[in-house]
LOLOTI-811687 format. One record per residue: residue number from 1; x, y, z of N, C-alpha, C in turn; chain. Coordinates in Angstrom, 2 decimals. Example, Ala and Ser with C-alpha at 12.3 -4.5 7.8 and 13.67 -1.06 7.14 Angstrom:
<nodes>
{seq:1 | n.x:13.19 | n.y:-5.69 | n.z:7.80 | ca.x:12.30 | ca.y:-4.50 | ca.z:7.80 | c.x:13.20 | c.y:-3.30 | c.z:7.80 | mol:A}
{seq:2 | n.x:12.85 | n.y:-2.25 | n.z:7.08 | ca.x:13.67 | ca.y:-1.06 | ca.z:7.14 | c.x:12.90 | c.y:0.03 | c.z:7.87 | mol:A}
</nodes>
This chain:
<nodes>
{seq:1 | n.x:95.41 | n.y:102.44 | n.z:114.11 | ca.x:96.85 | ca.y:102.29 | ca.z:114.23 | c.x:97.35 | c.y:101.30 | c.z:113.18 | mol:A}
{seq:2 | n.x:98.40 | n.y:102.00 | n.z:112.57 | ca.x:99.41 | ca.y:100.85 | ca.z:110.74 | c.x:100.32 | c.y:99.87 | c.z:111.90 | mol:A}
{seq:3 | n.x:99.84 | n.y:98.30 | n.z:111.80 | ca.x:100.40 | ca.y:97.25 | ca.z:112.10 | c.x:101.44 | c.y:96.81 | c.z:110.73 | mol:A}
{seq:4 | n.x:102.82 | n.y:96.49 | n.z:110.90 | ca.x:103.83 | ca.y:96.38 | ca.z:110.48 | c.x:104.20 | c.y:94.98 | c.z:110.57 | mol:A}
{seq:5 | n.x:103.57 | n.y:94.02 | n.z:109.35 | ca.x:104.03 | ca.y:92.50 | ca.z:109.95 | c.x:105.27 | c.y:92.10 | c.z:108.89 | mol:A}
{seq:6 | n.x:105.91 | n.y:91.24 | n.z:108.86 | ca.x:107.44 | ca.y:90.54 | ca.z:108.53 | c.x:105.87 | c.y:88.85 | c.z:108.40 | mol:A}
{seq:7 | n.x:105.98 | n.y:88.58 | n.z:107.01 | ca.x:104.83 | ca.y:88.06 | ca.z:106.86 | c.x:105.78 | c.y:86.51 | c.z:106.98 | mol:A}
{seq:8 | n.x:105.10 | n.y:85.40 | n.z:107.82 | ca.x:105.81 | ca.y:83.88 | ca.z:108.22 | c.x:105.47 | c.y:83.67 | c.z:106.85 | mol:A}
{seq:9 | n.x:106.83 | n.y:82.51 | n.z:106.63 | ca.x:106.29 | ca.y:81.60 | ca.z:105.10 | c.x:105.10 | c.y:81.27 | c.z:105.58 | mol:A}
{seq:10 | n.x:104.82 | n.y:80.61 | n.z:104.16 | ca.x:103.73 | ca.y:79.65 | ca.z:104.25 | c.x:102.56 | c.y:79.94 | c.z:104.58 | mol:A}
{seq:11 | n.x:102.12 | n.y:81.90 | n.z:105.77 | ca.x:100.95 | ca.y:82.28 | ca.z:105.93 | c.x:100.19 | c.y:82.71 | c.z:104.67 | mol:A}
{seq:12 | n.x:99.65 | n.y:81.81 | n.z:104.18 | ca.x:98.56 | ca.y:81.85 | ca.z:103.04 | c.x:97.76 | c.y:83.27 | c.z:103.20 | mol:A}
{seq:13 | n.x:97.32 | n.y:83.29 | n.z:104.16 | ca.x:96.23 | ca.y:84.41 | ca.z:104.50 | c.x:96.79 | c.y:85.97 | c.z:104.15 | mol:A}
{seq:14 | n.x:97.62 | n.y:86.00 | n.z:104.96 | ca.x:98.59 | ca.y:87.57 | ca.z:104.61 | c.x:98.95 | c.y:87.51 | c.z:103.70 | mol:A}
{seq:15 | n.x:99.58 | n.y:86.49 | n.z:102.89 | ca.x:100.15 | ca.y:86.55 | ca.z:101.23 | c.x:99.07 | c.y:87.16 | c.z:100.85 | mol:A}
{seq:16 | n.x:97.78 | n.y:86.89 | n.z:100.59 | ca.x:96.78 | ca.y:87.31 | ca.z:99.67 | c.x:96.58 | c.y:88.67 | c.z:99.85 | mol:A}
{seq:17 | n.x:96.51 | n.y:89.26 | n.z:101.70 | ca.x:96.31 | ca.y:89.98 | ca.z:102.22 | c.x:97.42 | c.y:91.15 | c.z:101.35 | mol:A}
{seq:18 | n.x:98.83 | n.y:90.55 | n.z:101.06 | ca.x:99.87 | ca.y:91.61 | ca.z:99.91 | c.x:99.78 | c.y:91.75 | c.z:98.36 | mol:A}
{seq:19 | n.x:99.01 | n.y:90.23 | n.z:98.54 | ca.x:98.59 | ca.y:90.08 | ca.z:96.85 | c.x:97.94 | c.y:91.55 | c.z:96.65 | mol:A}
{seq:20 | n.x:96.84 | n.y:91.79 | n.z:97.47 | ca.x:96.03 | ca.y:92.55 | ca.z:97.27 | c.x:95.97 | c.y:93.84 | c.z:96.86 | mol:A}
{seq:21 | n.x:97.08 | n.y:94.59 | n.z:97.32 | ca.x:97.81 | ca.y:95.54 | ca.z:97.48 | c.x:98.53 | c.y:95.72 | c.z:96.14 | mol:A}
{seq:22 | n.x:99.07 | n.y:94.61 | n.z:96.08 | ca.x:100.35 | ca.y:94.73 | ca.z:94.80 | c.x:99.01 | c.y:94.40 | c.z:93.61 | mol:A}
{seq:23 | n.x:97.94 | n.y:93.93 | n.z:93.62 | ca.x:96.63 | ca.y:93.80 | ca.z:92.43 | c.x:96.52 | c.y:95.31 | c.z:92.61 | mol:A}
{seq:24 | n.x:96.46 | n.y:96.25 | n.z:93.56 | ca.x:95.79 | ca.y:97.38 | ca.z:93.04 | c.x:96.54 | c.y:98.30 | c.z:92.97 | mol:A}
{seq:25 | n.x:98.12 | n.y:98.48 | n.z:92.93 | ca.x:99.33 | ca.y:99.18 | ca.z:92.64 | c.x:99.60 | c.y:99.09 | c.z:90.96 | mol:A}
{seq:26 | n.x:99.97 | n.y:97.77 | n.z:91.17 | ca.x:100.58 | ca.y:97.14 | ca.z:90.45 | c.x:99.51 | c.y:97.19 | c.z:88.71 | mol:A}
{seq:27 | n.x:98.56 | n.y:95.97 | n.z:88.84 | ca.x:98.07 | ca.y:95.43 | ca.z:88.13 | c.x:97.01 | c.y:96.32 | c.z:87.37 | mol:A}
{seq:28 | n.x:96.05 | n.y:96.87 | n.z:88.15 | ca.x:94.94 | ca.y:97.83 | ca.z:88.37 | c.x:95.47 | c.y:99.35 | c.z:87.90 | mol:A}
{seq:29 | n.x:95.97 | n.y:99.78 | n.z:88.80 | ca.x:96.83 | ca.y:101.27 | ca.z:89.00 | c.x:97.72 | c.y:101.90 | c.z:87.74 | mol:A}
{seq:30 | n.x:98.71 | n.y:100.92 | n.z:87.53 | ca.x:100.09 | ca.y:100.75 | ca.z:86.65 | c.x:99.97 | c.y:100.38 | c.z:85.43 | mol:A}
{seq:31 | n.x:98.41 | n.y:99.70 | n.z:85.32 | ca.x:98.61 | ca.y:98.43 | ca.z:84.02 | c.x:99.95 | c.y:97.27 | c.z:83.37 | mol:A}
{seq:32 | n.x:100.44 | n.y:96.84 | n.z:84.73 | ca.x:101.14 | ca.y:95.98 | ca.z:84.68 | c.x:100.52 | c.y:94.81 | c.z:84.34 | mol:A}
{seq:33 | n.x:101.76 | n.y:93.65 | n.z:83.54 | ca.x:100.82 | ca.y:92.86 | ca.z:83.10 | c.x:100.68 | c.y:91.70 | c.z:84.26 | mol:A}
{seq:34 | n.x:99.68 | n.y:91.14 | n.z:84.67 | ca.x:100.07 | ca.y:89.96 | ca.z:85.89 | c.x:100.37 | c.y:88.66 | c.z:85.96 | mol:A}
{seq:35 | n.x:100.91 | n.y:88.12 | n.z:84.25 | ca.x:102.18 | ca.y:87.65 | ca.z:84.45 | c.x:103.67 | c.y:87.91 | c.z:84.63 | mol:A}
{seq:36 | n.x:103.89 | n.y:89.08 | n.z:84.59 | ca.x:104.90 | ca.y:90.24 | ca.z:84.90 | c.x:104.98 | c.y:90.13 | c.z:86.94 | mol:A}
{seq:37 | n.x:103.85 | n.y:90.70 | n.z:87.17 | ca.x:103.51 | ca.y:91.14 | ca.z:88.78 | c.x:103.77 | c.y:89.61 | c.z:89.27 | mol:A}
{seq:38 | n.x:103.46 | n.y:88.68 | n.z:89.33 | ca.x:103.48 | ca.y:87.76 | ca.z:90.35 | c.x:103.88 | c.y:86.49 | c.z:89.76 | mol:A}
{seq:39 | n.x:105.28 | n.y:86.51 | n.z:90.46 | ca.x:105.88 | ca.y:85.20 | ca.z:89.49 | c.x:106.80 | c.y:84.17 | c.z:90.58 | mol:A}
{seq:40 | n.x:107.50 | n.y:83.56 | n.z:90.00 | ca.x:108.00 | ca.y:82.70 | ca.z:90.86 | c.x:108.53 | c.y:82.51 | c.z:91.70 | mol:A}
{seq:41 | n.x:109.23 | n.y:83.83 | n.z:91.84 | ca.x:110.05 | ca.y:84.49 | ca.z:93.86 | c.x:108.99 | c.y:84.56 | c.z:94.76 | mol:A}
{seq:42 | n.x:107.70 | n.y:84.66 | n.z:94.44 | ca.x:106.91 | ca.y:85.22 | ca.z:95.56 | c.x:107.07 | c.y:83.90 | c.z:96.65 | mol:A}
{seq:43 | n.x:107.35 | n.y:82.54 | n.z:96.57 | ca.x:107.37 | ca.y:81.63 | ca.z:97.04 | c.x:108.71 | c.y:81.54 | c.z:97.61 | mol:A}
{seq:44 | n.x:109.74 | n.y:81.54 | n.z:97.40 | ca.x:110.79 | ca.y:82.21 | ca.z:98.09 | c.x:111.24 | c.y:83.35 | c.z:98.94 | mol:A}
{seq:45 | n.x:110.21 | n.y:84.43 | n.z:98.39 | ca.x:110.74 | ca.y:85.74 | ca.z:99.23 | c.x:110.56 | c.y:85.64 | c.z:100.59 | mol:A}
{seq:46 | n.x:111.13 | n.y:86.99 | n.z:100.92 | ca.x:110.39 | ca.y:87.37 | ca.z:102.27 | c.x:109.54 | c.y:88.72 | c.z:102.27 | mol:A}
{seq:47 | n.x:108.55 | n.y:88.19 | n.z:102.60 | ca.x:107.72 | ca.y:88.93 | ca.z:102.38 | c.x:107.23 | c.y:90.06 | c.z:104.11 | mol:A}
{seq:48 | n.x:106.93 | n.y:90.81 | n.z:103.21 | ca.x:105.99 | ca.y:92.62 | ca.z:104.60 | c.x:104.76 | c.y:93.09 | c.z:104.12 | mol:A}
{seq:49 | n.x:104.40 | n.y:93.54 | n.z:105.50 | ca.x:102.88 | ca.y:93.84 | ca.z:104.89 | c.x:102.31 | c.y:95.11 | c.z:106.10 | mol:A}
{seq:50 | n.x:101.90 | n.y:95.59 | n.z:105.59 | ca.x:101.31 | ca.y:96.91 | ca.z:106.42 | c.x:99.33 | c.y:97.17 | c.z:106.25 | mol:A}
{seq:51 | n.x:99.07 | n.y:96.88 | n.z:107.63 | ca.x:97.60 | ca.y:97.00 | ca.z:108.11 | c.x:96.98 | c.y:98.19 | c.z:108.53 | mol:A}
{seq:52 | n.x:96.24 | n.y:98.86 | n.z:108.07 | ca.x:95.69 | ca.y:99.54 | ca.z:108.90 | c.x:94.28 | c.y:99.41 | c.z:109.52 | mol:A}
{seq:53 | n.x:93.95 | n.y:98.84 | n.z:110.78 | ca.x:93.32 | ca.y:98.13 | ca.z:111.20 | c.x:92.98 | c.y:96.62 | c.z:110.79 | mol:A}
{seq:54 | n.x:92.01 | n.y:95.97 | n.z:109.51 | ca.x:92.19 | ca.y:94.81 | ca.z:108.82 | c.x:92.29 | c.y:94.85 | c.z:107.25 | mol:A}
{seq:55 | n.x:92.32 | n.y:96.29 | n.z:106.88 | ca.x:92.64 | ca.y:97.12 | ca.z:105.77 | c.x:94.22 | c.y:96.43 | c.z:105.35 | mol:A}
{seq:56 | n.x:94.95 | n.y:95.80 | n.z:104.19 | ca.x:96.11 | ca.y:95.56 | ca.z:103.63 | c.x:96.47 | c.y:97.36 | c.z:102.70 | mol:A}
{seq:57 | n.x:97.96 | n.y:97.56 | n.z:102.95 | ca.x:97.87 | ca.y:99.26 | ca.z:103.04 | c.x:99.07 | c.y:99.35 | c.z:102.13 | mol:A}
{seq:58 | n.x:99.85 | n.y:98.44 | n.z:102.45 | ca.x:101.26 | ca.y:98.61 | ca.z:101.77 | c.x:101.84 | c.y:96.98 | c.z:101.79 | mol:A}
{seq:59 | n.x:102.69 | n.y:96.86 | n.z:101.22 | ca.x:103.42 | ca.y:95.41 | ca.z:100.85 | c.x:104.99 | c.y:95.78 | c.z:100.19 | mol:A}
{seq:60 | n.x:106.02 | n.y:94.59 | n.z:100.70 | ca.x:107.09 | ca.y:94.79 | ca.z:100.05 | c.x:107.96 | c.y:93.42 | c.z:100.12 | mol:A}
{seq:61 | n.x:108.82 | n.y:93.10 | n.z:99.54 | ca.x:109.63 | ca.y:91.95 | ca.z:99.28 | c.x:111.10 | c.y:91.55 | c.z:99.31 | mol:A}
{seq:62 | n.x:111.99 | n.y:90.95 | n.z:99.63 | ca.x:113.12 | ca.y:90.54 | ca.z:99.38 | c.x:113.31 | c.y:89.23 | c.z:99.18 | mol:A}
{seq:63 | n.x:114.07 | n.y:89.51 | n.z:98.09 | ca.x:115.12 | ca.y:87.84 | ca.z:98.11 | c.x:116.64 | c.y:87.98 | c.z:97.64 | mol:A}
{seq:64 | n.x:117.33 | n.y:87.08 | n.z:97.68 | ca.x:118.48 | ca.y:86.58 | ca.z:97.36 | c.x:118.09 | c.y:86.60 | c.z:95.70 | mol:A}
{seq:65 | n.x:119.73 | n.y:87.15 | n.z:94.60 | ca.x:119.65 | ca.y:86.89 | ca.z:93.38 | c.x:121.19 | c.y:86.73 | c.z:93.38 | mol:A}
{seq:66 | n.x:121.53 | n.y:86.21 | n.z:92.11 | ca.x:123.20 | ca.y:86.12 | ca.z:92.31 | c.x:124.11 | c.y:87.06 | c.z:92.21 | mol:A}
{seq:67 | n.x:123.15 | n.y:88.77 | n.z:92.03 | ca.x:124.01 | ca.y:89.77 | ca.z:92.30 | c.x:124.08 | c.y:90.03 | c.z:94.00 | mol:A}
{seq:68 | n.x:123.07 | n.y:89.54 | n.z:94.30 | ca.x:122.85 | ca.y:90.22 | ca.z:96.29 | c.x:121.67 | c.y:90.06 | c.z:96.84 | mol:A}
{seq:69 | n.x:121.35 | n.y:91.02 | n.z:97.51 | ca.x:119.88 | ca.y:91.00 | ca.z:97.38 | c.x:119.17 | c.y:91.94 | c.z:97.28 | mol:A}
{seq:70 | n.x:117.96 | n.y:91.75 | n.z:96.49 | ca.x:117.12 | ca.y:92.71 | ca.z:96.19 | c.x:115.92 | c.y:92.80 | c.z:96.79 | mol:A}
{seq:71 | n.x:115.26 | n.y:94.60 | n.z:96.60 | ca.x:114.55 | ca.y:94.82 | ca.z:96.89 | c.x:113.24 | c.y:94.93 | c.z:96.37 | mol:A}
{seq:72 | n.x:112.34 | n.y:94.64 | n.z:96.35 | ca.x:111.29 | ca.y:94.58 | ca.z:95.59 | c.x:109.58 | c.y:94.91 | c.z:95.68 | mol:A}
{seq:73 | n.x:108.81 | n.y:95.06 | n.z:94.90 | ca.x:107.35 | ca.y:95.23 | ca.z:95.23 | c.x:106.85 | c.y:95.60 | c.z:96.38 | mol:A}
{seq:74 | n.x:107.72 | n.y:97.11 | n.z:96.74 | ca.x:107.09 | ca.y:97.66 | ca.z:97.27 | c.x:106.12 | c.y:98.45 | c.z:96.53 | mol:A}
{seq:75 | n.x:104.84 | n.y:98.48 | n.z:97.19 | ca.x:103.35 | ca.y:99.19 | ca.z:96.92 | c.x:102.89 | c.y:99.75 | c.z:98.23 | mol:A}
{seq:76 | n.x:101.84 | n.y:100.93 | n.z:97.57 | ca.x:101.29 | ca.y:101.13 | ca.z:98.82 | c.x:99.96 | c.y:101.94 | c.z:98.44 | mol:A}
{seq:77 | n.x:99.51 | n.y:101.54 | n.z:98.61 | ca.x:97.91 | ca.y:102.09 | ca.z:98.38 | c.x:97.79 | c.y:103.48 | c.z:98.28 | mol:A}
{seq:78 | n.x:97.08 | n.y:103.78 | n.z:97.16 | ca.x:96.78 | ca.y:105.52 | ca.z:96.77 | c.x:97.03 | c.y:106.29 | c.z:97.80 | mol:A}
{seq:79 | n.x:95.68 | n.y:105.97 | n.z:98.64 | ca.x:95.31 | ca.y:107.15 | ca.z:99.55 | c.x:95.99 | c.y:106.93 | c.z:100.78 | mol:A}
{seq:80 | n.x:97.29 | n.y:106.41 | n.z:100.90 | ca.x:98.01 | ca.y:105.93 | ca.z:101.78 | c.x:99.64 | c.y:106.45 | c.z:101.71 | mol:A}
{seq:81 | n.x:99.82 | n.y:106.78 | n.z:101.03 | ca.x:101.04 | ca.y:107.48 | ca.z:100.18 | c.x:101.46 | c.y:108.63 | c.z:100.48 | mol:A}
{seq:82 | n.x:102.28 | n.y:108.74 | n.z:100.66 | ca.x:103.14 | ca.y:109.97 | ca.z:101.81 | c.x:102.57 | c.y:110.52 | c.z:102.89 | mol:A}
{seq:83 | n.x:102.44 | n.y:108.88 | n.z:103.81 | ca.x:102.03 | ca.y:109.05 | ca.z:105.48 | c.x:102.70 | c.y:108.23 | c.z:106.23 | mol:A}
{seq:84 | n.x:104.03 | n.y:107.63 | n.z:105.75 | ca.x:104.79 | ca.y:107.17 | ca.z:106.63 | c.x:105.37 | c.y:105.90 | c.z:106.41 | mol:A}
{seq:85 | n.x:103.63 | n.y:104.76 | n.z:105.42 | ca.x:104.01 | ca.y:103.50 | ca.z:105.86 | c.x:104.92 | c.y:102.71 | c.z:104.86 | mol:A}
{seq:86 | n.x:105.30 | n.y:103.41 | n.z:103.71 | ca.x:106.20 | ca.y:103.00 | ca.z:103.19 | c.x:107.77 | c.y:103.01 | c.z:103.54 | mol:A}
{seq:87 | n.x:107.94 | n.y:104.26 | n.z:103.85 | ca.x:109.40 | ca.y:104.03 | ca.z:104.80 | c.x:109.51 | c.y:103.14 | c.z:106.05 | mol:A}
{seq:88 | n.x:108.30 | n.y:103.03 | n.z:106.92 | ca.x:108.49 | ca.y:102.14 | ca.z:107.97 | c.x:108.83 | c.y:100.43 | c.z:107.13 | mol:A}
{seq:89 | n.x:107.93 | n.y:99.64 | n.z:106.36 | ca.x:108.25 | ca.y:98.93 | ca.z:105.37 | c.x:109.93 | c.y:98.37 | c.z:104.49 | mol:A}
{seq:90 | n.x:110.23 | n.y:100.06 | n.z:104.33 | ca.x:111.72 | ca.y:99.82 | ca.z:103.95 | c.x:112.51 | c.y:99.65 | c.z:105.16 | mol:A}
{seq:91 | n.x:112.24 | n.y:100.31 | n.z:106.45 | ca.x:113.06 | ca.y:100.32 | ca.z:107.40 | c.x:113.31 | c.y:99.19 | c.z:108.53 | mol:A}
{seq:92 | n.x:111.71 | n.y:98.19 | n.z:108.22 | ca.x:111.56 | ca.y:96.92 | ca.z:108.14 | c.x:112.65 | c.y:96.53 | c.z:107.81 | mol:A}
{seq:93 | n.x:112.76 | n.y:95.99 | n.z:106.42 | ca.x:113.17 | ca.y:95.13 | ca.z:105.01 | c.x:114.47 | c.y:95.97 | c.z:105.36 | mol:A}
{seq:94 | n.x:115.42 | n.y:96.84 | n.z:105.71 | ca.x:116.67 | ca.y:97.34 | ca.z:106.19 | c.x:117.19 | c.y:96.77 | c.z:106.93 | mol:A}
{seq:95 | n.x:116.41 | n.y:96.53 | n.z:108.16 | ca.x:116.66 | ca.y:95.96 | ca.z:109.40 | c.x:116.81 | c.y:94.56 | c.z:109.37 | mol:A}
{seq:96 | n.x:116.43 | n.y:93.91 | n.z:108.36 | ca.x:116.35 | ca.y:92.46 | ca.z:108.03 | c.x:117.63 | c.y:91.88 | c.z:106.98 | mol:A}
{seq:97 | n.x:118.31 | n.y:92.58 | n.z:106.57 | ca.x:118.87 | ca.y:92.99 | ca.z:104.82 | c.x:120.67 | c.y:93.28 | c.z:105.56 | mol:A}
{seq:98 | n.x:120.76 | n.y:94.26 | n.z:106.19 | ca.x:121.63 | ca.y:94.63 | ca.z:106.10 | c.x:122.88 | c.y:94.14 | c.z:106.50 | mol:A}
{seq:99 | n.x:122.58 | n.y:93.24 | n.z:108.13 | ca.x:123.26 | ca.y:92.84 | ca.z:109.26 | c.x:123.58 | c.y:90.90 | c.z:108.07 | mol:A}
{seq:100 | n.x:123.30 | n.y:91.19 | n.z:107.16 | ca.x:123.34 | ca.y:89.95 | ca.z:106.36 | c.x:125.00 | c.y:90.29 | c.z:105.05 | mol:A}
{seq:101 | n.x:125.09 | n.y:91.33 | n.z:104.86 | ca.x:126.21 | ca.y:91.95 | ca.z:104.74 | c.x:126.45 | c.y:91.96 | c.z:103.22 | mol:A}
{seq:102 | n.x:124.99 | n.y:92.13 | n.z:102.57 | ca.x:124.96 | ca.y:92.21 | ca.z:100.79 | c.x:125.10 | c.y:93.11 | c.z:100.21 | mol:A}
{seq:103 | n.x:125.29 | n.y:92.80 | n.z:99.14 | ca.x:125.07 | ca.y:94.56 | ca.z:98.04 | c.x:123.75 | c.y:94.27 | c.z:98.40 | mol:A}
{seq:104 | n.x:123.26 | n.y:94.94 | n.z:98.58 | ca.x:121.71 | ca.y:95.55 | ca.z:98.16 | c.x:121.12 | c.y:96.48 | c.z:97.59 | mol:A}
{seq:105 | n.x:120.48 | n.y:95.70 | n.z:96.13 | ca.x:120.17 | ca.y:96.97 | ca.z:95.53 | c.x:118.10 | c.y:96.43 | c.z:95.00 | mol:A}
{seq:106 | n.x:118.04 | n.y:97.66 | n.z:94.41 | ca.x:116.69 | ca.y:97.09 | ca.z:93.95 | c.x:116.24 | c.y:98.48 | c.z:92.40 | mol:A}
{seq:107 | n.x:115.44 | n.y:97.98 | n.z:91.91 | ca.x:114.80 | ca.y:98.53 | ca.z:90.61 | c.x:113.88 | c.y:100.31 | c.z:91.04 | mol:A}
{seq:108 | n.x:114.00 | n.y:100.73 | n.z:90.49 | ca.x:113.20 | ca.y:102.14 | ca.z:91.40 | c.x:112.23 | c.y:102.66 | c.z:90.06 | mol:A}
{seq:109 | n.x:111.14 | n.y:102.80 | n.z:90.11 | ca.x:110.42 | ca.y:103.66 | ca.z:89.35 | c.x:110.98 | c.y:104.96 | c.z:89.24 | mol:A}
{seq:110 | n.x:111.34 | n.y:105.92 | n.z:88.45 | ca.x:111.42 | ca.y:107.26 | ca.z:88.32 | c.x:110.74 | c.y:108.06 | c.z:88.92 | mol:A}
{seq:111 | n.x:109.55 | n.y:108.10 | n.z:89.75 | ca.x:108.99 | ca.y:108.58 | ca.z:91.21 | c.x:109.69 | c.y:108.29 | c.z:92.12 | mol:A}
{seq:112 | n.x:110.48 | n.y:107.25 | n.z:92.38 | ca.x:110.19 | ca.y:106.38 | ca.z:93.80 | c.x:111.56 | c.y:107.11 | c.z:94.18 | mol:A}
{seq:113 | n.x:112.82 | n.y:107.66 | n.z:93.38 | ca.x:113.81 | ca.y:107.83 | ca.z:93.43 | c.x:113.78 | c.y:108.47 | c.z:94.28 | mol:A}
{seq:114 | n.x:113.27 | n.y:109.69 | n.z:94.53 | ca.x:113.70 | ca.y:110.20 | ca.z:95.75 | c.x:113.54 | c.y:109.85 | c.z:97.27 | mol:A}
{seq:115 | n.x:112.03 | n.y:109.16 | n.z:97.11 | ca.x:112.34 | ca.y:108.22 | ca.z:98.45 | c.x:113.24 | c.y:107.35 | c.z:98.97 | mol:A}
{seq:116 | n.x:113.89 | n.y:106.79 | n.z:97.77 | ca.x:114.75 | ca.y:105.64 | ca.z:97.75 | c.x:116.34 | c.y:106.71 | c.z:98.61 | mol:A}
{seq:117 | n.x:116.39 | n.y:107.60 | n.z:98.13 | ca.x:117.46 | ca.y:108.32 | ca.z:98.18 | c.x:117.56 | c.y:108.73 | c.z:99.60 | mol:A}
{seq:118 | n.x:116.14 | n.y:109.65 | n.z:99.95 | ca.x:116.06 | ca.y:109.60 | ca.z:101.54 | c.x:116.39 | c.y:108.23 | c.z:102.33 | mol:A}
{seq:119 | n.x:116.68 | n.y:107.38 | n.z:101.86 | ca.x:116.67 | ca.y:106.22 | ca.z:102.79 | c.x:118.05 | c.y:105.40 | c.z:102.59 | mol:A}
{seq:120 | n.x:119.02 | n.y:106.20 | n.z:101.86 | ca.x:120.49 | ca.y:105.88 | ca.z:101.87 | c.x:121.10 | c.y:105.05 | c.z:100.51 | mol:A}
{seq:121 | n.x:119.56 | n.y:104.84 | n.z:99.16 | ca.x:120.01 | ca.y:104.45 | ca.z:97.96 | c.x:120.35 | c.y:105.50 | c.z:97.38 | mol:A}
{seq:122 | n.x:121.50 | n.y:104.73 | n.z:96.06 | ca.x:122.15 | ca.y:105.89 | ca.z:95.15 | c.x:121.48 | c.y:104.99 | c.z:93.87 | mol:A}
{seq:123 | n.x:121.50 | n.y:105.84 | n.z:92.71 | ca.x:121.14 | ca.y:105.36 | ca.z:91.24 | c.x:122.52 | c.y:104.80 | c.z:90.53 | mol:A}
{seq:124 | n.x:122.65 | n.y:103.88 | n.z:89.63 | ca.x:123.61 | ca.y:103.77 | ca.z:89.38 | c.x:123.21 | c.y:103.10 | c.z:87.88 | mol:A}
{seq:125 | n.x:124.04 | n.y:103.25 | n.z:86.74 | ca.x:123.61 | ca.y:102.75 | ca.z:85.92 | c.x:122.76 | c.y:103.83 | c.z:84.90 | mol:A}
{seq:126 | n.x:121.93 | n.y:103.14 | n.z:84.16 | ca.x:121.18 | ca.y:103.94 | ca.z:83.10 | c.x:119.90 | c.y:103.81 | c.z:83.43 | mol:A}
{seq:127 | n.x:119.18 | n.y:104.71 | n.z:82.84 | ca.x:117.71 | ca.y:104.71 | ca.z:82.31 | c.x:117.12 | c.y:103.26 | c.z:81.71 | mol:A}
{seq:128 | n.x:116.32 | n.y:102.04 | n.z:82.51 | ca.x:115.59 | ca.y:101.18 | ca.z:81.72 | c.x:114.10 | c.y:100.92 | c.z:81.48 | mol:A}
{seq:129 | n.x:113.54 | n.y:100.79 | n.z:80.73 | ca.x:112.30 | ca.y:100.12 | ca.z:81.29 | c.x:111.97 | c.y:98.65 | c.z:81.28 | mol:A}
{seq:130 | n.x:111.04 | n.y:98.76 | n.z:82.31 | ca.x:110.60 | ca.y:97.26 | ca.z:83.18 | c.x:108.78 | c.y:97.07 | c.z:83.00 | mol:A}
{seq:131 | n.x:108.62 | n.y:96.20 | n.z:82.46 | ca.x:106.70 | ca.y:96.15 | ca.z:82.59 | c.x:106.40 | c.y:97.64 | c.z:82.37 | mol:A}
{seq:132 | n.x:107.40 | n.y:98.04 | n.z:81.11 | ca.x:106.61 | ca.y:99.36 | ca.z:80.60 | c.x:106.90 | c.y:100.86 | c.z:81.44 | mol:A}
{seq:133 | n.x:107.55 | n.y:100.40 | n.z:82.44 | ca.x:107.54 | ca.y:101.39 | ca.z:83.06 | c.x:109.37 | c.y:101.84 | c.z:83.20 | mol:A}
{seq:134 | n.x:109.50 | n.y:103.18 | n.z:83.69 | ca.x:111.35 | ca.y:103.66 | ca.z:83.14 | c.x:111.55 | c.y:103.31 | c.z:84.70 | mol:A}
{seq:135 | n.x:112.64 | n.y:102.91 | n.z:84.85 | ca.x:113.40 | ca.y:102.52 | ca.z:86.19 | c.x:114.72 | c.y:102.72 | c.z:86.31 | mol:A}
{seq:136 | n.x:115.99 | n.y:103.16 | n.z:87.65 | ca.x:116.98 | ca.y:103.24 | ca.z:87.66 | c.x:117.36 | c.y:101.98 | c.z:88.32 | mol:A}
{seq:137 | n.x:118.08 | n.y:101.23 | n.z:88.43 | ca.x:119.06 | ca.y:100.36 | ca.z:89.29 | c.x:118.85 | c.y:101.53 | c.z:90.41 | mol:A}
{seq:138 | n.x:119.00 | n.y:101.18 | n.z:91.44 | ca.x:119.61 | ca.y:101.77 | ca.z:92.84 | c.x:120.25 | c.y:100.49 | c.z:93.79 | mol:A}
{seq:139 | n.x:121.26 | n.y:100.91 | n.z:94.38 | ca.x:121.97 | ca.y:100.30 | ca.z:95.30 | c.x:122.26 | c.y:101.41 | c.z:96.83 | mol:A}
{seq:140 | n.x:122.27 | n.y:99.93 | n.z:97.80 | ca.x:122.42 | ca.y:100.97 | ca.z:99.44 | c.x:123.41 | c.y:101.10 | c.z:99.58 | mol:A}
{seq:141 | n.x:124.02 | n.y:102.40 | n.z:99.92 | ca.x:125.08 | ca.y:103.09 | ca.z:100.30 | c.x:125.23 | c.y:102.33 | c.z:101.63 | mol:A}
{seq:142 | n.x:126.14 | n.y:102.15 | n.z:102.09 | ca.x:126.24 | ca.y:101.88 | ca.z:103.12 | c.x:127.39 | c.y:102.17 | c.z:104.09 | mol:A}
{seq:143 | n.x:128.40 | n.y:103.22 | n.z:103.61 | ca.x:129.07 | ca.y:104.55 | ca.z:103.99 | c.x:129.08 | c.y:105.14 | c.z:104.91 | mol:A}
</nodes>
């Protein structure tokens, strides 16, 4: 059974437990560079994390920026990927985000778009790339 945690500051243990995740998405997977991947929000954010059993499965992030708040580093492990635990994750990080009354938007890989879309983001803006990779702006409808 995928345990769904809202990770406490300061738990050292589960941070690593997302590090881990976002090392093999991110860093490993993507060839992102990992001064790029893990930088100075991670100590601010709020951080999620998805278990399956003591397995780290998926990971994702928010913080405050002076446009709103964003969404961020979500990952989710290869063989884990279109079975659920990434939308539960966003629907997390929704539930936490919204009742706070921001723009909320976040960066989307050119894959991710349509998930993003199932879940009430629109694209807005242009074509960029980020750590090499092409991305849209997306922001939550909230309509």
């Amino acid at each position: 059974m995928i345990q769904y945690i809202r990770i406490p500051k300061g738990d050292a243990a589960l941070m690593e437990l997302a590090f881990s995740v976002r090392t093999d998405v991110f860093i490993i997977e993507q060839k992102v560079d990992p001064l790029l991947e893990m930088d100075e929000f991670d100590a601010t954010a709020n951080h999620y994390l998805a278990l399956d059993g003591d397995k780290p499965i998926a990971t994702a992030r928010w913080r405050y920026t002076e446009n709103g708040i964003k969404l961020e580093r979500f990952a989710v492990l290869k063989d884990y990927r279109n079975g659920g635990s990434g939308s539960q994750i966003l629907k997390m990080v929704l539930e936490d985000v919204l009742p706070l009354n921001e723009y909320t938007y976040l960066h989307a890989q050119l894959r991710a778009i349509p998930f993003y879309k199932r879940h009430g983001f629109e694209t807005e803006g242009e074509l960029f790339v980020e750590a090499d990779i092409e991305h849209y702006k997306m922001h939550y409808n909230r309509s």
